[in-house]
N, C-alpha and C positions, 0 to 999 in steps of 0.2 A: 526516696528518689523516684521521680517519674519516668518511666522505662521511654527511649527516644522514639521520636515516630516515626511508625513502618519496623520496629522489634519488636516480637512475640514473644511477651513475658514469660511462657510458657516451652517455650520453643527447644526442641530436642536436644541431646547434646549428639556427638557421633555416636558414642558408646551408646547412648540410650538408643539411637533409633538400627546399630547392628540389632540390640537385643530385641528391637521391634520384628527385626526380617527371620532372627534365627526361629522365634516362637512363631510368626504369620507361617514360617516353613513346616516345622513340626506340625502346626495344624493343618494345614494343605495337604501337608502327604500322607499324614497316620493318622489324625482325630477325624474329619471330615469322612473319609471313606468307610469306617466304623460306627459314626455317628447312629445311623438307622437300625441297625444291626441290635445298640446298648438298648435302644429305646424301645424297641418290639419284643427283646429278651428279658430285659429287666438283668442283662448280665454285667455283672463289673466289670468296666470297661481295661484290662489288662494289659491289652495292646498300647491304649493311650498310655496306661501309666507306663509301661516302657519304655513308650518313645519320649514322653518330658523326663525319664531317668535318662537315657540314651545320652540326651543333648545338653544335660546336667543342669538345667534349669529348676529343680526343685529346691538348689541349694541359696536361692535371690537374693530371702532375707537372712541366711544363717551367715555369723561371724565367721570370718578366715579361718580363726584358730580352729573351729568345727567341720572346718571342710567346704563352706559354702561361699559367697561372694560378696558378701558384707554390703549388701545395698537394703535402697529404703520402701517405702511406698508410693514414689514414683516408676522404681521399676518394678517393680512388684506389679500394679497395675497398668503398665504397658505389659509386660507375660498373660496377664488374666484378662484383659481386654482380647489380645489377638486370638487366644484358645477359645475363648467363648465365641468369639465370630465362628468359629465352627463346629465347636459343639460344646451346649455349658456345664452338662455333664462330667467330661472329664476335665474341664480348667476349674471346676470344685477341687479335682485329686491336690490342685497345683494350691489352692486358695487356701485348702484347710493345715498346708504348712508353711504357706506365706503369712499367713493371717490368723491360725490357729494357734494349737496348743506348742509348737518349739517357739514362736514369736513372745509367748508368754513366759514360755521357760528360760528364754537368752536373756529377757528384760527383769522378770522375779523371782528368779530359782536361783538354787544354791549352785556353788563350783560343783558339785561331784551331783546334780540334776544336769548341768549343763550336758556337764564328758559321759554322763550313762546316753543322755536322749540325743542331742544335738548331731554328733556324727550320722547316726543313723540315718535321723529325717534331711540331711543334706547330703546324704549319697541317695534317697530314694530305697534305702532301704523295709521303710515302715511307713504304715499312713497312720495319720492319728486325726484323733475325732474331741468334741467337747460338749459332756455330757451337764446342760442348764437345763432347759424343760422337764418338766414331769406330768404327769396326767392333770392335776389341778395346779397346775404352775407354768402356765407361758410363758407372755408377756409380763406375767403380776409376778416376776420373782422370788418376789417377800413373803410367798405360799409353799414355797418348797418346802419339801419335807426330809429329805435327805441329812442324813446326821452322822457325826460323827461322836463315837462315846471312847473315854479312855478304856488303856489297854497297856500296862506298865508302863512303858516310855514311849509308846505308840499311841493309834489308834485305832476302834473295829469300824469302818463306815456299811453302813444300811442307808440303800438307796436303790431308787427307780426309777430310770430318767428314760423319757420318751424322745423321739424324733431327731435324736444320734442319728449325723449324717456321717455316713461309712463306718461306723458301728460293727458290722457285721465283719469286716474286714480290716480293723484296724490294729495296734498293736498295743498303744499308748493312749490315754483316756483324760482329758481335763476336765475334772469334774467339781462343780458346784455343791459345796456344801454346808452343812449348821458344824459349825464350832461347839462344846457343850456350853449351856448357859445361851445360846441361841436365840433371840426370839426378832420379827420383823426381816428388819434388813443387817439389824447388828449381828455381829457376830460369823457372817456368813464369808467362807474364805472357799479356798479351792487345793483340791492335792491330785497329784500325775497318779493312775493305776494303770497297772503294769496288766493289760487286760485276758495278761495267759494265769494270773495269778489264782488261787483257790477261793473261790466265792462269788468270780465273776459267771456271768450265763450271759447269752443273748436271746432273748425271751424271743423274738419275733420282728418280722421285717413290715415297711407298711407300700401295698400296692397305689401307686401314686397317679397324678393325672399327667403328672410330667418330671424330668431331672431323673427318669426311671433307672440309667443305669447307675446311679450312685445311690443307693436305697438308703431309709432312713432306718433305724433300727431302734429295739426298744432292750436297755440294758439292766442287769439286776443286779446287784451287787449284797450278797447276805456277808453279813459279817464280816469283810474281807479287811486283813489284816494292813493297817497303814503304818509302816516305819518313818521315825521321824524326818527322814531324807525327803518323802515324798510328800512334805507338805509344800507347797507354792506359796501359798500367801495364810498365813494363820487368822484365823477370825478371830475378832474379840466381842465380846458380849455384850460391854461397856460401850461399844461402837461401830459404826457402819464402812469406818476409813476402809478397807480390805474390800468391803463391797465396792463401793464410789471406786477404787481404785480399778477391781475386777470390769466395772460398769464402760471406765475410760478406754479400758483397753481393748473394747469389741469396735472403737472406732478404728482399728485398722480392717474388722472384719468387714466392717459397712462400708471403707472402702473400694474393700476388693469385691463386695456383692456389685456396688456400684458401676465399677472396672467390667464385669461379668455382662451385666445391662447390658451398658454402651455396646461392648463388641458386638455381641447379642442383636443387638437393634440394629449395627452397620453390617450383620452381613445378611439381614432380612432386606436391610434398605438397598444395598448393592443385587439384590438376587430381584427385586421389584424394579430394578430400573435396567437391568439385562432383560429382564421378562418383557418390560415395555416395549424397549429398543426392539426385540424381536418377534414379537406378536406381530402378527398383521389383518386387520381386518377392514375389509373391503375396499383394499388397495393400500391401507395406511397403518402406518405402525401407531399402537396406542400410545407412545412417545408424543404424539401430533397433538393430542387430543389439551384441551387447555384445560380440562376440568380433573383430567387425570394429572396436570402438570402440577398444578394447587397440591393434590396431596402429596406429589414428593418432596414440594417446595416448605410444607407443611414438617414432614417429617425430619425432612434434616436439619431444619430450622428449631427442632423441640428435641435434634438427638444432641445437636451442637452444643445446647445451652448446657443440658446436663453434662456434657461431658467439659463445659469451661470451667462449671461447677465443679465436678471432680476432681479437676487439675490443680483447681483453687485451695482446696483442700488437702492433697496430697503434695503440693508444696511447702505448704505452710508445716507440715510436718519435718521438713528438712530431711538431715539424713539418717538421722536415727530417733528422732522424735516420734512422737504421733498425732494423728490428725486431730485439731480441734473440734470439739463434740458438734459446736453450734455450725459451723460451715461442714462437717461430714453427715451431720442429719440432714439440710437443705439438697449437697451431693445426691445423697443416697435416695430421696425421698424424688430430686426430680430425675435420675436415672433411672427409678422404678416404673416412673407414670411414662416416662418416655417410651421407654420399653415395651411396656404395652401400646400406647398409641401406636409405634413405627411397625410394630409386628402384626396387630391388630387390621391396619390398614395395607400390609405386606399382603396378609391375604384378603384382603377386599380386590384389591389391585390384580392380583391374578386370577381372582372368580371362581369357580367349582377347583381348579387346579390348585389354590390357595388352602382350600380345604380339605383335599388330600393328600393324606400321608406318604404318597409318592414324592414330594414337593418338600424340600428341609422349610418353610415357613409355617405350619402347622404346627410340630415340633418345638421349632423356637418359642412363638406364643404359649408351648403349655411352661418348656422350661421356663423360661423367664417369670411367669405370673407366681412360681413358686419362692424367689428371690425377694416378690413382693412380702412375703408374709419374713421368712429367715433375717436371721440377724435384728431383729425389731419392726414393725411392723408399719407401713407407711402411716397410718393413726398413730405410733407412737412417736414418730419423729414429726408428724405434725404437732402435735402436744407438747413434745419438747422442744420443737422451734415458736410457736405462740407463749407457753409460756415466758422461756428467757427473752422473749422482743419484748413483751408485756410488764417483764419485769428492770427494762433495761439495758442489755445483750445488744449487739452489733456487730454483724460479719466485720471481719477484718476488714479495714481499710475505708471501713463508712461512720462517718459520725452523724446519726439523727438525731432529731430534735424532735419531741414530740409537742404537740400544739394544744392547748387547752381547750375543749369542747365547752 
């Protein structure tokens, strides 16, 4: 059905745009004015995480029965949008249990995973983190080395996962691992570690260019003991389904990185167009100027699209769905680039001011460029969007043709 003209397919509901004002609130009063403070200290931002527990907003995506509000990834990503307009730092705390490991646990985990974990991360109780990368295993997955060996009815997991975003501070760990009999991509599943458990350590934190006050950490895991409650998704040897499945499910993290961008970008672009308006130079606000008017015409023109994109996508997920791979990698890939463009030119637009740390657009640019690599890497959703066009594939709602050369 063709939406009527002059309706925005898109368009808020009441409920969704309160939860717009209650989050743009929490960031204005308590994220914002801390902002600089996380970033110069490299300290966990505390404060934030209090005030998004405060306002009970960590609980978006968790089911009623858990305590939380039983919504989807359209609100999820209005919450992660407004927070990262002012600092992206602490709308990760909010991302990595909207789109983390309890999102995982509500949709693949057992009854008695649900009632141990879920309460917790829906009152703000706990952060939890998700432990994929390992030193020779980024983006290439199917290098990890992490394994799991039996252990009577259990298992022992040995593992080393690097660049665990809030690691150091979490409590609850989704970790990527080999099944025995492992080998590639088969076999490869994932189990919850309880991260106070005997065999965990946190080997070390890493000093970043930006996203400073949410540190990424490197975690060690010797022999730690896994009961058969905490596995999440069992690997099997004979097959990859557990992977492919594990794989599906980071598209709600791509797009809350996405959600993260956008805001990111609109409150570089809103802080570049106050700057204009009040700048004055020699007699005239650089508002006047027609060459400065192009690049904000520029940028909201390149924040817009990404973020139609994202909306496209996190509708299509409905309300307990999740986002289609092929329309959240397009999302994510042009939120990323946008990101950088509007931030990039944020501080062109302000001059020497642009470039100091006095000034939150400096800031933004480092946070943001670090969302480019997280959750799959802008080359990797190009690759997966050329392929599947290449092989066929078609964003919702378009049917091409391809034409014989």
């Amino acid at each position: 059905m063709v939406p009527s003209i002059g309706v925005d397919p898109f368009a808020e509901t009441d409920d969704q745009q309160a939860l717009r004002q209650l989050a743009r609130g929490v960031a204005e009063r308590s994220l914002a004015p801390m902002a600089r403070h996380g970033d110069e200290t490299e300290e966990f931002p505390q404060g934030s995480w209090d005030a998004i527990r405060a306002a009970d907003l960590f609980g978006i995506t968790i089911g009623e029965q858990y305590g939380g509000m039983g919504l989807g990834d359209i609100e999820a990503a209005i919450v992660l949008e407004e927070l990262a307009r002012a600092d992206v730092s602490s709308a990760i705390l909010a991302q990595l249990t909207f789109n983390g490991p309890p999102r995982a646990i509500e949709h693949l985990g057992s009854d008695a995973m649900k009632q141990r974990w879920l309460p917790m991360a829906a009152a703000g109780d706990a952060l939890f983190c998700i432990g994929i990368s390992e030193t020779e295993a980024g983006s290439a997955v199917g290098h990890m080395r992490a394994r799991l060996t039996p252990d009577g009815d259990g298992y022992r997991l040995n593992a080393y996962k690097n660049y665990v975003t809030g690691g150091h501070k979490s409590r609850g760990c989704l970790v990527w691992c080999r099944f025995p009999g492992s080998e590639g991509t088969k076999g490869i599943g994932a189990v919850i570690v309880d991260l106070e458990a005997d065999g965990v350590s946190i080997a070390g934190t890493h000093e970043k260019m930006g996203l400073r006050a949410t540190s990424e950490a490197e975690l060690a895991f010797d022999d730690v003991r896994i009961e058969p409650g905490d596995v999440l998704l069992a690997g099997d040897a004979a097959s990859n389904e557990a992977f492919r499945t594990l794989i599906g499910h980071i598209n709600h993290e791509r797009c809350g990185n996405a959600a993260m961008c956008v805001g990111a970008a609109q409150g570089a672009l809103e802080y570049a167009i106050t700057y204009m308006n009040d700048r004055v130079i020699g007699g005239r606000p650089l508002a006047d100027l027609q060459g400065l008017q192009w690049k904000i015409a520029d940028m909201a023109t390149q924040l817009e699209g990404a973020r139609l994109l994202l909306k496209r996508a996190v509708h299509l997920a409905g309300a307990h769905g999740t986002p289609p791979p092929l329309e959240t990698a397009m999302a994510k890939t042009a939120a990323n680039l946008a990101a950088k463009f509007v931030c990039d030119e944020a501080i062109q637009l302000l001059g020497g001011y642009g470039y100091s740390r006095e000034y939150p657009v400096e800031r933004v640019y480092r946070d943001i460029r670090g969302l480019c690599i997280g959750a799959g890497t802008v080359e990797i959703q190009r690759n997966f969007i050329g392929t599947n066009l290449l092989r066929g594939a078609t964003p919702s709602g378009h049917a091409w043709k391809s034409t014989p050369r």
